[in-house]
C-alpha positions as CSV (number, residue, x, y, z in Angstrom):
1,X,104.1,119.7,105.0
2,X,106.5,122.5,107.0
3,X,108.9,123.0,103.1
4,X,108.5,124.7,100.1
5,X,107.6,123.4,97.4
6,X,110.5,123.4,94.4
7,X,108.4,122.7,91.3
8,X,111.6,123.6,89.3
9,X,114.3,121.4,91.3
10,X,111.5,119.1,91.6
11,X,111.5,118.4,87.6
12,X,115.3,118.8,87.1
13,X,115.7,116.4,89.5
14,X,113.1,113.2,88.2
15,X,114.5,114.1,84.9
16,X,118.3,113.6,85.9
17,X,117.1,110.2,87.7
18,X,115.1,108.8,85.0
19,X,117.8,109.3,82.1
20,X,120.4,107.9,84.5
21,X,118.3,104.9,84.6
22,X,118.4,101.9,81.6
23,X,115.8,99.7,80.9
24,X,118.0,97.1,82.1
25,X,118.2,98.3,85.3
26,X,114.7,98.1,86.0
27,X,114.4,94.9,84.3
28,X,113.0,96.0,80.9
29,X,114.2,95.4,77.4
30,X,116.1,98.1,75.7
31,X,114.2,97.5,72.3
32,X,114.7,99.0,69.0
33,X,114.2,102.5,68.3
34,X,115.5,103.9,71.6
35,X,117.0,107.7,70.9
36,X,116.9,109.1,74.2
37,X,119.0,108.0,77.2
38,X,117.4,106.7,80.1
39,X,114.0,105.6,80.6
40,X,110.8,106.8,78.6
41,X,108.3,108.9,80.6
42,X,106.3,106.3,80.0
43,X,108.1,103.6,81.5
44,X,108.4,105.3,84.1
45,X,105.1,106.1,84.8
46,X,104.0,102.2,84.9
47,X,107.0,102.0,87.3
48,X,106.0,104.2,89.8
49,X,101.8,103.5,89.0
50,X,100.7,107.0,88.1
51,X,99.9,108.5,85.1
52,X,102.4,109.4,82.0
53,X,101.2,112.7,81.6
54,X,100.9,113.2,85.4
55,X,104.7,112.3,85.5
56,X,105.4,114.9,82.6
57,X,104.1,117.5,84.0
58,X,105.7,116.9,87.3
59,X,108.9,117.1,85.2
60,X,108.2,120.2,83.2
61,X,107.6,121.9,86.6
62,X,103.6,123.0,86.2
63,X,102.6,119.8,88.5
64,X,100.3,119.8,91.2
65,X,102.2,119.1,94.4
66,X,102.1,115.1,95.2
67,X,101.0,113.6,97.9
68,X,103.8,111.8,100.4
69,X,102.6,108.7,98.8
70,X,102.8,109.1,95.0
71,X,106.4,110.8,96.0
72,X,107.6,107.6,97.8
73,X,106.0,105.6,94.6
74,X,108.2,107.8,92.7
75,X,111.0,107.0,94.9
76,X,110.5,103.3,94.7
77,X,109.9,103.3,91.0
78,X,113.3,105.6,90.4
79,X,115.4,103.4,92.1
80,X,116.3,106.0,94.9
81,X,118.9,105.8,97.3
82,X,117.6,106.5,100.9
83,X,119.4,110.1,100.4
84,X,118.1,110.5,97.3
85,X,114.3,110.2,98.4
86,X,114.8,112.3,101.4
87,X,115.8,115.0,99.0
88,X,113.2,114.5,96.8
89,X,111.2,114.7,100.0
90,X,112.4,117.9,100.3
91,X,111.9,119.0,96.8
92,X,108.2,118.1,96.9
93,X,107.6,120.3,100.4
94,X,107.7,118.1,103.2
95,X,110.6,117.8,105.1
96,X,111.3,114.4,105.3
97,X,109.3,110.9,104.7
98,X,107.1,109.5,107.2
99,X,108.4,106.8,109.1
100,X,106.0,104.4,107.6
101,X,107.0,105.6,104.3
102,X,111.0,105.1,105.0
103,X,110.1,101.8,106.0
104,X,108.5,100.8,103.1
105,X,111.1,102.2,100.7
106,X,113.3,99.4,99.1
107,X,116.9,99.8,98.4
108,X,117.8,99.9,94.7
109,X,120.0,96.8,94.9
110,X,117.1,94.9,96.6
111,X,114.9,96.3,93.5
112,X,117.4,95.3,91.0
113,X,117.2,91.5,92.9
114,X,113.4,92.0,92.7
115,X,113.6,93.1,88.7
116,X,115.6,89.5,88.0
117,X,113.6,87.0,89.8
118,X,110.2,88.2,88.0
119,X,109.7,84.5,86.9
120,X,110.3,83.6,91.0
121,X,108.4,82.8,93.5
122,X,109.4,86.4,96.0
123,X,108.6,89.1,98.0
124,X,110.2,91.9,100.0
125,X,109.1,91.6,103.8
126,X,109.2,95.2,106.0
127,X,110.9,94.5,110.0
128,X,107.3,93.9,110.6
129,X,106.2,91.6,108.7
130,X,104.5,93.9,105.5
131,X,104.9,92.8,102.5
132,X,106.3,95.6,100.0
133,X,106.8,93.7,96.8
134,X,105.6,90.2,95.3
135,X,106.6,89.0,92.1
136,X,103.7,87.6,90.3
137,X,103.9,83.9,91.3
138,X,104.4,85.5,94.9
139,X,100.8,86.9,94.3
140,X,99.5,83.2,93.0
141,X,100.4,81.5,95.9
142,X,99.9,83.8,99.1
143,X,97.2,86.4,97.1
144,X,97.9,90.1,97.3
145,X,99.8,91.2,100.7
146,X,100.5,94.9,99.8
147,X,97.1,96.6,99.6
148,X,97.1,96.1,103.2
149,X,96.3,99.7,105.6
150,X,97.4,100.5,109.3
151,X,98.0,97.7,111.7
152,X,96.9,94.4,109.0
153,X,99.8,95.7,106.6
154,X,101.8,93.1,109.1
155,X,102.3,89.7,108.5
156,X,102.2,89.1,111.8
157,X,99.5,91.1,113.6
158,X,97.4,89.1,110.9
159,X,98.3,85.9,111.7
160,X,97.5,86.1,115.0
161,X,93.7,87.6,114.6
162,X,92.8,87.3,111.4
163,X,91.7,83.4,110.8
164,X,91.7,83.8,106.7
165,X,96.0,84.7,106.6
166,X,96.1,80.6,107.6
167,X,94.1,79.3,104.8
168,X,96.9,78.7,102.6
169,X,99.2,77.4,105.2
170,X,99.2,73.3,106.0
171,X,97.4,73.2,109.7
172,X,100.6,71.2,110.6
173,X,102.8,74.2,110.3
174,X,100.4,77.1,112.1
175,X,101.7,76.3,115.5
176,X,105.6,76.6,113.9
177,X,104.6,79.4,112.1
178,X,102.7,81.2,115.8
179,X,106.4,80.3,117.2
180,X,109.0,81.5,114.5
181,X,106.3,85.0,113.9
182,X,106.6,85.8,117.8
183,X,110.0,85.1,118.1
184,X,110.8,87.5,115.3
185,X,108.9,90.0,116.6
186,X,110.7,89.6,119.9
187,X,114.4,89.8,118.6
188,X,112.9,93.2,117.1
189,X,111.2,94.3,120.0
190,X,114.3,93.6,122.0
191,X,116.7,95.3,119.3
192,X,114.8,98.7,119.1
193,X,113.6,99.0,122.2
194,X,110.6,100.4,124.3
195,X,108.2,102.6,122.2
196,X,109.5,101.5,119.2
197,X,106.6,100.1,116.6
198,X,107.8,96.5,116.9
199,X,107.4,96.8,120.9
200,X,103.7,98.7,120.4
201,X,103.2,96.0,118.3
202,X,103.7,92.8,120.8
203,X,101.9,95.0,123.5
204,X,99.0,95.3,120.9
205,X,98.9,91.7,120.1
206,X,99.1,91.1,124.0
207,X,95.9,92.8,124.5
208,X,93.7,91.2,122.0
209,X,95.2,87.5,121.0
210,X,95.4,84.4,123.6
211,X,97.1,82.7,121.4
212,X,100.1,85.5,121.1
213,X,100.3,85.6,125.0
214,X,100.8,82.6,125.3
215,X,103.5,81.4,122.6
216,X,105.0,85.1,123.6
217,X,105.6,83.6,127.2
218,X,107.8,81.1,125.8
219,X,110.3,83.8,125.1
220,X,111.8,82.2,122.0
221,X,114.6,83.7,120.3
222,X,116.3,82.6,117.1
223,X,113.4,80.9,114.8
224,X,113.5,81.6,111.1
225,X,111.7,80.9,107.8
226,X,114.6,79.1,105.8
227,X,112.9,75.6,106.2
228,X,110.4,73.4,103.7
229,X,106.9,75.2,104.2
230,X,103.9,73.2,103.2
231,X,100.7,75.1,101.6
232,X,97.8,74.2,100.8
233,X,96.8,76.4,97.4
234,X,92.7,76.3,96.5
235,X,93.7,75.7,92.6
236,X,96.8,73.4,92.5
237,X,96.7,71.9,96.3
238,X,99.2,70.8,98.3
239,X,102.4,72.4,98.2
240,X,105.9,71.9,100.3
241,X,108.5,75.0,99.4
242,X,111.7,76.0,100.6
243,X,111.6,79.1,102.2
244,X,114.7,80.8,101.7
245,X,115.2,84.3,103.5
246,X,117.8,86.8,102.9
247,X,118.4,90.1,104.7
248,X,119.2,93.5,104.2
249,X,120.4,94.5,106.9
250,X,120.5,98.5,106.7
251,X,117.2,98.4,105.4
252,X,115.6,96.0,108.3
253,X,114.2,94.5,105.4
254,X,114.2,90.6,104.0
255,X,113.9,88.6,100.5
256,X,112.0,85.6,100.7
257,X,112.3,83.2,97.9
258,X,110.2,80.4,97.5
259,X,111.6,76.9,95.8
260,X,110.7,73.5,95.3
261,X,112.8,70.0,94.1
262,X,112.6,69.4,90.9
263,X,111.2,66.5,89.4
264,X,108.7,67.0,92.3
265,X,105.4,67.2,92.1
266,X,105.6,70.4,94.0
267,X,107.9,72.1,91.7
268,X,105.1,71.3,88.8
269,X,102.7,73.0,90.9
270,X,105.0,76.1,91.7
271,X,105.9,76.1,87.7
272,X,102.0,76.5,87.2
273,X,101.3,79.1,89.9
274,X,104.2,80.9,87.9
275,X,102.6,80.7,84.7
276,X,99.0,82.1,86.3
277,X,100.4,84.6,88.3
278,X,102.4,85.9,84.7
279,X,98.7,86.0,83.3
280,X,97.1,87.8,86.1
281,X,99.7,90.1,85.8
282,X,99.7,90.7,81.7
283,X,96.0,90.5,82.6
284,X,96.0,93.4,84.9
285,X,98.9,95.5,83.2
286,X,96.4,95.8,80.0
């Protein structure tokens, strides 16, 4: 922390935000009964995973200062512009987000995306590899990727020394999926240079996987993840998706979304994974 702490500016300004925002835009139901403009304290609370009284008093101004964390929840669960969360970085004391923080922040049009595929098969990937949002069929087929800490919140860096992130994937696709995940990393490496987290990364992944090395030697450029993916699930089975990946390009960030034919047996499967995840989630929301 090297700012002051605004409580005042601090509640003006989550106050503004969450009346500016409809339930629509965060992909709830307006409802009946709905005086106020803008969210309910309450729905926001859920949205951001804290407390609703926590988030009151945050807005009334007699708050205890947040932590960097709960502020980028809030910023996440607000919708905020990247300018918008660095000034509520501000607000809250600290002069600006940590760079893992920034990284993890999603854009509000990427949110909005998120908010209408909630009976899809998705999730929002970091330039490394962490996942920052799964819908809840995401969660049913791949298991919960965000509670992930320091080096294992990528994709990647698990793949390649961690044996459990292959048990859903067919073995027929790990050496593909060794290929396209170095390859990635390598364009990013390239792109931001020496020193940056994506270089510290490879060098990391050097140093403790043979496998890495050696698929890193290849120097492969170009790979992606928009191809038919087969998994292997330990309630439904066998699975073969479309993986369909779109970027954001200011962000550094990417949308997978996960398909399969219809009339396929697949696509029954992914329909039932949908349906469980949903209950998990209604399950876990309670």
């Amino acid at each position: 922390m090297d700012h002051t702490f605004d409580r005042s500016s601090l509640g003006a300004f989550l106050r503004t935000r969450r009346t500016a925002l409809q339930p629509e835009d965060v992909g709830l139901r307006r409802g009946q009964r709905r005086r106020a403009p803008g969210l309910r304290r309450e729905e926001v609370a859920e949205l951001c995973t804290m407390s609703a009284d926590y988030f009151a008093r945050l807005e009334r101004g007699d708050g205890p200062q947040p932590s960097e964390q709960m502020i980028a929840a809030i910023a996440r669960g607000l919708r905020l512009t990247p300018d918008e969360r660095d000034h509520l970085f501000l607000l809250a004391g600290y002069r600006t987000a940590r760079g893992d923080l920034r990284l993890q922040h999603v854009s509000p049009g990427l949110m909005r995306v998120m908010d209408g595929l909630a009976g899809t098969t998705a999730q929002v990937m970091g330039p490394l590899g962490e996942t920052l949002l799964q819908t809840p069929s995401a969660v049913a087929l791949l298991g919960e990727q965000t509670q992930y800490t320091g080096n294992a919140r990528s994709a990647t860096y698990r793949w390649f020394t961690d044996p459990t992130a292959r048990d859903r994937y067919h073995p027929d696709q790990h050496d593909n999926n060794s290929r396209t995940n170095a390859a990635l990393l390598r364009t990013t490496a390239t792109r931001d240079g020496p020193g940056s987290p994506a270089a510290n990364l490879a060098d990391l992944l050097l140093q403790t996987s043979e496998e890495f090395a050696h698929v890193w030697e290849r120097h492969e450029i170009g790979r992606r993840w928009s191809e038919t993916k087969r998994f292997i699930h330990p309630q439904v089975g066998e699975l073969a998706l479309y993986c369909q990946l779109l970027l954001d390009p200011d962000q550094g960030q990417s949308l997978l979304i996960f398909t399969a034919t219809p009339g396929t047996e697949s696509h029954e499967k992914l329909a039932l994974l949908t349906v469980l995840g949903t209950d998990q989630f209604a399950t876990d929301s309670e």
